[in-house]
C-alpha positions as semicolon CSV with decimal commas, in nm:
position;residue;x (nm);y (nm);z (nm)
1;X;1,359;-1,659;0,528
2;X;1,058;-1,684;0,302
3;X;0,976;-1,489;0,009
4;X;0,593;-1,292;0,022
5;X;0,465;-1,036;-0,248
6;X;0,236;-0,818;-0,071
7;X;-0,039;-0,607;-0,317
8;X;-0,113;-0,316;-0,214
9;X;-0,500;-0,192;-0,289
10;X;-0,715;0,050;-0,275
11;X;-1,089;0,175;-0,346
12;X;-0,998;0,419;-0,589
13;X;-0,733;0,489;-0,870
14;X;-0,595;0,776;-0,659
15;X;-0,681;0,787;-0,265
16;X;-0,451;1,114;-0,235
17;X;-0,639;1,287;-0,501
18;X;-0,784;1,521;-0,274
19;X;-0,456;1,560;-0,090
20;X;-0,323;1,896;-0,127
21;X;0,006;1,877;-0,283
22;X;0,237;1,954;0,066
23;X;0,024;1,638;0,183
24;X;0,088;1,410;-0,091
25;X;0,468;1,522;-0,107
26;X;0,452;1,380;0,295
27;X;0,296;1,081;0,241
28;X;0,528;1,007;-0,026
29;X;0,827;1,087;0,197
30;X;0,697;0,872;0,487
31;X;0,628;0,588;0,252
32;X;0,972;0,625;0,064
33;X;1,129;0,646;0,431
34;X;0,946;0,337;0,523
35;X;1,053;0,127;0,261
36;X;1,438;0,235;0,290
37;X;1,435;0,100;0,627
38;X;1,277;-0,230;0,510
39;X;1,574;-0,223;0,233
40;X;1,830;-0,105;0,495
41;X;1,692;-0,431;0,717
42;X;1,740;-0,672;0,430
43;X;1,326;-0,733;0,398
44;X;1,265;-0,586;0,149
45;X;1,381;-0,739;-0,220
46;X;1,166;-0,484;-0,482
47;X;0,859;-0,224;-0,445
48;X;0,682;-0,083;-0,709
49;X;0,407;0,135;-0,829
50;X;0,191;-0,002;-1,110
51;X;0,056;0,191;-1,383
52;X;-0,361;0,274;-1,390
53;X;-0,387;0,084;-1,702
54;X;-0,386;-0,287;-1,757
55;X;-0,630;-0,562;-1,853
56;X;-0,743;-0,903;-1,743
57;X;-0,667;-1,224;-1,994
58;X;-0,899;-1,507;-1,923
59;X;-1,107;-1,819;-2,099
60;X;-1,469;-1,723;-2,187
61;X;-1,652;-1,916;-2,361
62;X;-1,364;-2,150;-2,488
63;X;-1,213;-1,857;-2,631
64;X;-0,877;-1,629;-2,491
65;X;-1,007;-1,268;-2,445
66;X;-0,821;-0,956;-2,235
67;X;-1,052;-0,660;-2,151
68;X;-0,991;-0,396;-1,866
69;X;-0,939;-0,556;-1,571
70;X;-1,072;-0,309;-1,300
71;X;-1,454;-0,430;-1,284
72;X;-1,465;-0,307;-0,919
73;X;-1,338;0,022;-0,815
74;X;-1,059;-0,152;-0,591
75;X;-0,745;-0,117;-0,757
76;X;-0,393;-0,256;-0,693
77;X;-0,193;0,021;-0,692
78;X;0,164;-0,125;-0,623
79;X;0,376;-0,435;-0,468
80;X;0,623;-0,516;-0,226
81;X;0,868;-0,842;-0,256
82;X;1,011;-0,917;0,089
83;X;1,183;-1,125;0,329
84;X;1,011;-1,254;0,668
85;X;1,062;-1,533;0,893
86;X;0,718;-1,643;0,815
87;X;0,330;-1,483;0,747
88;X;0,296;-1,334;1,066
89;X;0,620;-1,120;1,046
90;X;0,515;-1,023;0,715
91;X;0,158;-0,923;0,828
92;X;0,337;-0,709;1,122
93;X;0,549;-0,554;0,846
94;X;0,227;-0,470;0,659
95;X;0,053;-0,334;0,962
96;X;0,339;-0,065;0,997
97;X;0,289;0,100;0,636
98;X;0,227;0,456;0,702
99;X;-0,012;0,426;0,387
100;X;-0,281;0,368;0,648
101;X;-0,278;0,710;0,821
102;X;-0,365;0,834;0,503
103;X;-0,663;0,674;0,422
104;X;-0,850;0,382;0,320
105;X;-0,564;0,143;0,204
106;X;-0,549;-0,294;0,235
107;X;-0,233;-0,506;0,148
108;X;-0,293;-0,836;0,049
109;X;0,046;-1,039;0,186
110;X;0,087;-1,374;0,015
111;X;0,391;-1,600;0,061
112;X;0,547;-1,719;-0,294
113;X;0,518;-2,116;-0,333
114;X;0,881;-2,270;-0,417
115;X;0,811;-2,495;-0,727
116;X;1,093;-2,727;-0,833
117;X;1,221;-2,626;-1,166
118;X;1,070;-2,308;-1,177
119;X;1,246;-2,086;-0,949
């Protein structure tokens, strides 16, 4: 098995904001069902939502600087750490996130490099 953190995005800080609450309560429950069953199946290690707020550090100029990191409107919103047999199975477990009935959602799935000496 091989180890992938998939990011979950979107084009905008909330895409349930105009959700009524009954259908934000549902997506939440079909989403919360959906990752039980990857935890139930072994594939899934963590998932987490990520807080609105964060910031970028990078070299400019020679110098260190942070600043808000969301110069785009896309936003990543969350992760998943799983388990699959390899990128495609991961990709197939991305397709089936019921996140995508509800609107304009992408995951990013990337498989984590195994470094000597660091993991």
């Amino acid at each position: 098995m091989k180890e992938f953190m998939l990011f979950i995005r979107s084009d905008e800080d909330n895409p349930l904001a105009n959700f009524s609450l009954k259908e934000q309560q549902k997506h939440v429950e079909k989403v919360s069902a959906y990752i039980q069953e990857l935890v139930k199946s072994g594939k899934m290690k963590s998932a987490q939502p990520l807080e609105s707020e964060g910031s970028v550090v990078s070299l400019k100029n020679g110098s260190l600087v942070d600043g808000p990191y969301n110069e785009t409107k896309e936003v990543i919103s969350g992760y998943y750490h799983l388990m699959a047999d390899d990128l495609q199975e991961a990709i197939r477990i991305a397709k089936a996130d019921p996140r995508f009935e509800d609107g304009n959602w992408k995951i990013e799935v990337r498989q984590i490099m195994k470094v000597e000496g660091i993991n």
